[in-house]
C-alpha positions in Angstrom: 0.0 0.0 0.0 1.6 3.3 -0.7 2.2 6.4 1.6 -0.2 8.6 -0.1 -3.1 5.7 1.2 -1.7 4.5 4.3 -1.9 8.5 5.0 -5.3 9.2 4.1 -7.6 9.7 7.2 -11.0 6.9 6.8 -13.4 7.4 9.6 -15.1 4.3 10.5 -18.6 4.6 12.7 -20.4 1.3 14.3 -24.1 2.5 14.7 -26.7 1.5 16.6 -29.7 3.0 18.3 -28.0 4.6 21.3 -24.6 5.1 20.1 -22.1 6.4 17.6 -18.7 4.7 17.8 -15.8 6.0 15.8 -12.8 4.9 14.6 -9.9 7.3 13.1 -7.5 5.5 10.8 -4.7 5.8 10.8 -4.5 7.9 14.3 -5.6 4.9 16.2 -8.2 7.2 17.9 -11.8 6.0 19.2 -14.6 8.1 20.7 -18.5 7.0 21.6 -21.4 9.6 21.0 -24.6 8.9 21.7 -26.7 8.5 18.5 -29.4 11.6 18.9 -29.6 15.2 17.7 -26.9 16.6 20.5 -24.5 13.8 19.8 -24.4 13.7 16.6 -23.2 17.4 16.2 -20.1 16.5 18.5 -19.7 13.3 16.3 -19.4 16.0 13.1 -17.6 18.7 15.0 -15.1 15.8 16.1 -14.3 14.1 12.8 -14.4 17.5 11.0 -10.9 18.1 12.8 -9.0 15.3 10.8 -10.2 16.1 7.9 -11.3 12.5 6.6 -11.2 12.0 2.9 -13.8 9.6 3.7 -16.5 8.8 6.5 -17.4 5.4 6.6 -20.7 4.0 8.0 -22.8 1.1 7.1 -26.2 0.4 6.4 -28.5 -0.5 9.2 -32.2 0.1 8.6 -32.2 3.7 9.1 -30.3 4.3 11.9 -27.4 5.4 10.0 -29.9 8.2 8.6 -30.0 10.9 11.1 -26.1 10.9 11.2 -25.8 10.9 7.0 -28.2 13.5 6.8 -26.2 16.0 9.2 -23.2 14.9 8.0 -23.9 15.5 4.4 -25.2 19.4 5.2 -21.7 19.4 7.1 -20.4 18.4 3.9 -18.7 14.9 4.8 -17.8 12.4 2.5 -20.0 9.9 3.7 -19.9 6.2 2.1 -22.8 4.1 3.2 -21.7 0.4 3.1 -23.3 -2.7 2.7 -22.1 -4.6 6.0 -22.2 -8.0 4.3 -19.2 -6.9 2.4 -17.8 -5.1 5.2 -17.8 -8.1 7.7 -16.3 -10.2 4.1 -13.7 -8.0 4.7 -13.2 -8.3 8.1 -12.8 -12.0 7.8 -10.7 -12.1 5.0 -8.0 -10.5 7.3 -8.9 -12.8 9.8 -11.0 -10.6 12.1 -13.2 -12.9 13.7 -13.7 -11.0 16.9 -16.8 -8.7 16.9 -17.3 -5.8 19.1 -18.7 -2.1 18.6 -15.1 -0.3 18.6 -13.7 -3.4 15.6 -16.4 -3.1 13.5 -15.8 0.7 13.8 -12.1 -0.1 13.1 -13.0 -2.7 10.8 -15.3 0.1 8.7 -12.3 2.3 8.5 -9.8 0.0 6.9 -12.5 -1.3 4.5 -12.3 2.2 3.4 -8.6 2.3 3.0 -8.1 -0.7 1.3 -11.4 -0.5 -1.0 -11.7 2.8 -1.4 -15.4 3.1 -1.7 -17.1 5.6 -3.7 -18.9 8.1 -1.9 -22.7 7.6 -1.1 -24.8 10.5 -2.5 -27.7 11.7 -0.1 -30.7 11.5 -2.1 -33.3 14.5 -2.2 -35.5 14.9 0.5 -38.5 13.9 -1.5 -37.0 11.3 -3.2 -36.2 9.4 0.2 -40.4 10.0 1.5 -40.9 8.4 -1.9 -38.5 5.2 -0.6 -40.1 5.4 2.6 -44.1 5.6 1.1 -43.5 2.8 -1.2 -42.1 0.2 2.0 -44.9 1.5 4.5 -47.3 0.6 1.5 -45.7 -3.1 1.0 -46.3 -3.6 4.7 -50.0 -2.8 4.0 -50.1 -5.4 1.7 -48.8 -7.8 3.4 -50.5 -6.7 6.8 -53.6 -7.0 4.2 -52.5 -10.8 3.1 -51.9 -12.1 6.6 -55.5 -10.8 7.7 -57.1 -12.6 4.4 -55.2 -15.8 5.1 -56.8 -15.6 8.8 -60.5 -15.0 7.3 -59.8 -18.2 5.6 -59.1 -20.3 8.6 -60.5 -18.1 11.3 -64.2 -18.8 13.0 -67.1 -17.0 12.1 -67.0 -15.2 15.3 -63.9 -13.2 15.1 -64.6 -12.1 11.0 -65.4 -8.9 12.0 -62.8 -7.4 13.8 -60.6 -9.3 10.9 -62.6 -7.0 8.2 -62.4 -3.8 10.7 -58.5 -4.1 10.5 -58.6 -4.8 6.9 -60.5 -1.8 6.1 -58.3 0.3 7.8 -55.1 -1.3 5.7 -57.0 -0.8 2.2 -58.1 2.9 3.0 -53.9 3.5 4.6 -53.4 1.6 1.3 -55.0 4.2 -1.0 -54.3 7.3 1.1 -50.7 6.5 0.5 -51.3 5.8 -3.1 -52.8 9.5 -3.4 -49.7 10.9 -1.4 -47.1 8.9 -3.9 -49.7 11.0 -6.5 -48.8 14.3 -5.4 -45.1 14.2 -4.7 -44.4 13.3 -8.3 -47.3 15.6 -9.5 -44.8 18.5 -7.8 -42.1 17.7 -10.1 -42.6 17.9 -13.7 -39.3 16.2 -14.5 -40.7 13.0 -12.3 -44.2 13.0 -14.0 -42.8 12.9 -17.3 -40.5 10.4 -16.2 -43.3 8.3 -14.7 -45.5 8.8 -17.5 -43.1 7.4 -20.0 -42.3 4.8 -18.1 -46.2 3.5 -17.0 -46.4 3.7 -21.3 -44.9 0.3 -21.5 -46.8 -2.6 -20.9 -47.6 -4.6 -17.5 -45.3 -1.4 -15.8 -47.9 0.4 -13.3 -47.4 3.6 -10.8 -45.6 1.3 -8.0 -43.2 -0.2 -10.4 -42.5 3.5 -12.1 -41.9 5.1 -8.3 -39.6 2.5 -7.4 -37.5 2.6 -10.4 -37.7 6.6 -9.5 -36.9 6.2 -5.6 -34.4 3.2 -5.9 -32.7 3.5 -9.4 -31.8 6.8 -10.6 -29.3 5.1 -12.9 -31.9 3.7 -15.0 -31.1 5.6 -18.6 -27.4 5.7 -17.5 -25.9 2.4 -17.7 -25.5 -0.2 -20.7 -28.2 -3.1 -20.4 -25.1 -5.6 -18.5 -24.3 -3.1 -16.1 -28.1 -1.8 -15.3 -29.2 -6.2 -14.8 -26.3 -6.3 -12.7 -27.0 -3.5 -10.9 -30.4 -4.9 -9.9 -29.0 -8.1 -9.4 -30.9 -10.3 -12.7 -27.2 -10.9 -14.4 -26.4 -14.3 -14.0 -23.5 -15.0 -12.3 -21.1 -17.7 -13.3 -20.0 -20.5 -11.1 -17.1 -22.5 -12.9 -14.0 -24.2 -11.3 -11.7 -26.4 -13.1 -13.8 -28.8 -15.2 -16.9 -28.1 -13.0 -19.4 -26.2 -14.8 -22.2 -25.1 -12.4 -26.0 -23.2 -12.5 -25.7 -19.8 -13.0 -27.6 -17.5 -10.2 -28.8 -14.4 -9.2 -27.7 -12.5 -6.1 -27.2 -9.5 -4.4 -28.4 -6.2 -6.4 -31.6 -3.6 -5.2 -33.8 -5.9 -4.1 -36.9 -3.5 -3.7 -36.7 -3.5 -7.1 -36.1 -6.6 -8.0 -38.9 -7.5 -6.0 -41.7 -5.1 -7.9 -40.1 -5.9 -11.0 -40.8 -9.7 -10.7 -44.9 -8.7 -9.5 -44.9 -6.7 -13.1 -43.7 -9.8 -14.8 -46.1 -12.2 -13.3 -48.5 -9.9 -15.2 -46.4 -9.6 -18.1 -45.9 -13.1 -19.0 -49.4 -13.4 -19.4 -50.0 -10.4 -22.3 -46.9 -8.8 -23.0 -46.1 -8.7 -26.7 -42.6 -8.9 -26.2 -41.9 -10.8 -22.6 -44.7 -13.5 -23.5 -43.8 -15.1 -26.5 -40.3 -15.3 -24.8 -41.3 -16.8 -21.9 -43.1 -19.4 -23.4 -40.0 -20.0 -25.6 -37.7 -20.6 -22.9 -40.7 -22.8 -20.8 -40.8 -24.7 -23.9 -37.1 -25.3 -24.1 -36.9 -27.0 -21.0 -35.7 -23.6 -18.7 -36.9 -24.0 -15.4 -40.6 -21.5 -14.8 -38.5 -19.3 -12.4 -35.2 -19.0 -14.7 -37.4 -18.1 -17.2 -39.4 -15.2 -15.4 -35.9 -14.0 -14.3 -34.7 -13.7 -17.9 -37.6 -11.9 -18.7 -37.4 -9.4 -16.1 -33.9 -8.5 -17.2 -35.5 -8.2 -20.7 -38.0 -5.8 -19.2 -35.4 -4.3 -17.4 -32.9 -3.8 -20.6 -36.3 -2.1 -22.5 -36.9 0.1 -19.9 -33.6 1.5 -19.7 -33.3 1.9 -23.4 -36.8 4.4 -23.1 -35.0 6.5 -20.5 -31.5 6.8 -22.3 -33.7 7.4 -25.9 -36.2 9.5 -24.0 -39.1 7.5 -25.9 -42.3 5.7 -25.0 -43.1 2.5 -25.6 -43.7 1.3 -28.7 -44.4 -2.4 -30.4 -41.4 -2.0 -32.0 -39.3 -2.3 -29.5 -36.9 -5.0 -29.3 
C-alpha cells in the first residue's frame, strides 16, 4: 500500500440506536457519542478536525440516517456500506472477533483498502418516496396475513378481521394519493413516470420505485443496469466443474416489484410472453425463465429513459 493511502484519514462509525462509535484510521483514535440530535453534532464537530477524505458507516435500517443527513449538510464524504461486504472483509484479514469499537475499526480500513465511492444523499423527497413505497408493501402484506386468517379463522372473530382490513385498504390508498402528489410537484418525475407507466404490465408502483431506488436507469448499458439490480447471472465454474448460473445481491426493492410486473407480463406482454413461453418450452426452469424476462423488461426500460421514448411495439 503506498504512503499517499496509508496516510489518508477513513473514519469508521459502528451504529446503533443509542450510540455512535468511531474509529480514526490511521491515528488509532476511538470516541463513543450517543446517537441523537446533540450527539451527533459533536460526532461532526469531532471528525471534521482530521479532515477525513472519507467517513465510513454502514447500512443499518435507518439508523445510520440521522447521522448521514447531518453529515452530508456538514459536507462529509460519507460512504454508506453494505455490511455484508464489510464483515467479508473483516474476515478475509482474519478478524473474527466482533465488538462495537472493531467493526468501527474494521469500517475504516475497508475504506482504505477498498476505497469506496462516496454515497450520494438522495433528495428529500425522493427518500419520502423510498419510505411511502415500503410502509405501503407492509399494508399489503399486513392485508394478506388478515385474508389468510379470514380463511381459517371462526365466524365469530370475522369482523374485527374486516375492521382491520378496512383500515389497511383505505392507509393503502391514502398513501397511493400521497405517492400521486409528490411526483405531481415535479414535472421532470411525471414525465419520467409517464413514460415509463407507457410500456406494458409497468404500473405507478413499479414507475416510483425505479424513480426512488434506481436513478441510474437511462445511464448504464443493459449488462451493467441487470447487474446493478441483481438479474445478471453469475457464473459458477472451477476447473472442469461447470455449475448453475444464479442471481444475487443487487436492489432488491426493485427486483422485487419488477418480478410482480412480470407475473403480469408473461401473461400479455407482446414482447416478454412469446419469450417466456419460448424458454418454458425449451426446458428452462418456470422461475429462470421469469428472471430472464425481467432483465429483458429491465434492458427495455432502460433503453426508453436513455432514448427519451415511450413504448412502442417496435421495441426489441
Amino acid at each position: 500500500m503506498n504512503s499517499t493511502i496509508q496516510n489518508e484519514i477513513n473514519v469508521g462509525i459502528d451504529t446503533s440506536q443509542a450510540f455512535l462509535d468511531i474509529y480514526i484510521r490511521p491515528v488509532d483514535e476511538y470516541r463513543s457519542f450517543t446517537n441523537d440530535t446533540a450527539g451527533i453534532k459533536q460526532a461532526i464537530r469531532f471528525i471534521r478536525t482530521f479532515h477525513p477524505v472519507r467517513v465510513l458507516i454502514e447500512a443499518t435500517g435507518r439508523l445510520e440516517m440521522a447521522f448521514f443527513c447531518a453529515a452530508d449538510k456538514a459536507g462529509l464524504p460519507v460512504c454508506v456500506c453494505n455490511p455484508a461486504r464489510v464483515r467479508n472483509f473483516a474476515k478475509s484479514i482474519g478478524r473474527m472477533a466482533k465488538t462495537d469499537k472493531l467493526d468501527a475499526s474494521d469500517l475504516a480500513h475497508f475504506g482504505e483498502v477498498i476505497q469506496p465511492t462516496i454515497t450520494q444523499l438522495k433528495p428529500e423527497k425522493i427518500r419520502l418516496i423510498s419510505d411511502l413505497l415500503a410502509v405501503r408493501s407492509q399494508c399489503l402484506e399486513m392485508s394478506t396475513m388478515q385474508k389468510n386468517r379470514l380463511k381459517r379463522m371462526p365466524k365469530s372473530v370475522h369482523a374485527p378481521i374486516r375492521k382491520i382490513l378496512k383500515t389497511i385498504t383505505e392507509e393503502s390508498s391514502r398513501i397511493d394519493r400521497q405517492l400521486d402528489r409528490l411526483i405531481a410537484e415535479v414535472p421532470e418525475w411525471q414525465e419520467r413516470v409517464d413514460q415509463l407507466t407507457s410500456a406494458k404490465s409497468v404500473g405507478k408502483v413499479l414507475a416510483y420505485t425505479l424513480l426512488s431506488e434506481l436513478p441510474e436507469l437511462g445511464q448504464l448499458n443493459r449488462k451493467q443496469i441487470a447487474a446493478l439490480v441483481g438479474v445478471a447471472p453469475m457464473n459458477r465454474d472451477s476447473g472442469r466443474y461447470n455449475g448453475k448460473r444464479f442471481i444475487r445481491g443487487g436492489r432488491h426493492k426493485v427486483r422485487t416489484v419488477l418480478f410482480v410486473s412480470i407475473m403480469s407480463a408473461i401473461q400479455c406482454h407482446p414482447k416478454i410472453k412469446p419469450m417466456y413461453e419460448r424458454l418454458v418450452s425449451a426446458g428452462k426452469p418456470k422461475k429462470v425463465a421469469m428472471v430472464a424476462c425481467m432483465r429483458k423488461q429491465l434492458t427495455i426500460l432502460n433503453a426508453m429513459v436513455k432514448d427519451g421514448t415511450y413504448w412502442n411495439e417496435n421495441m426489441a
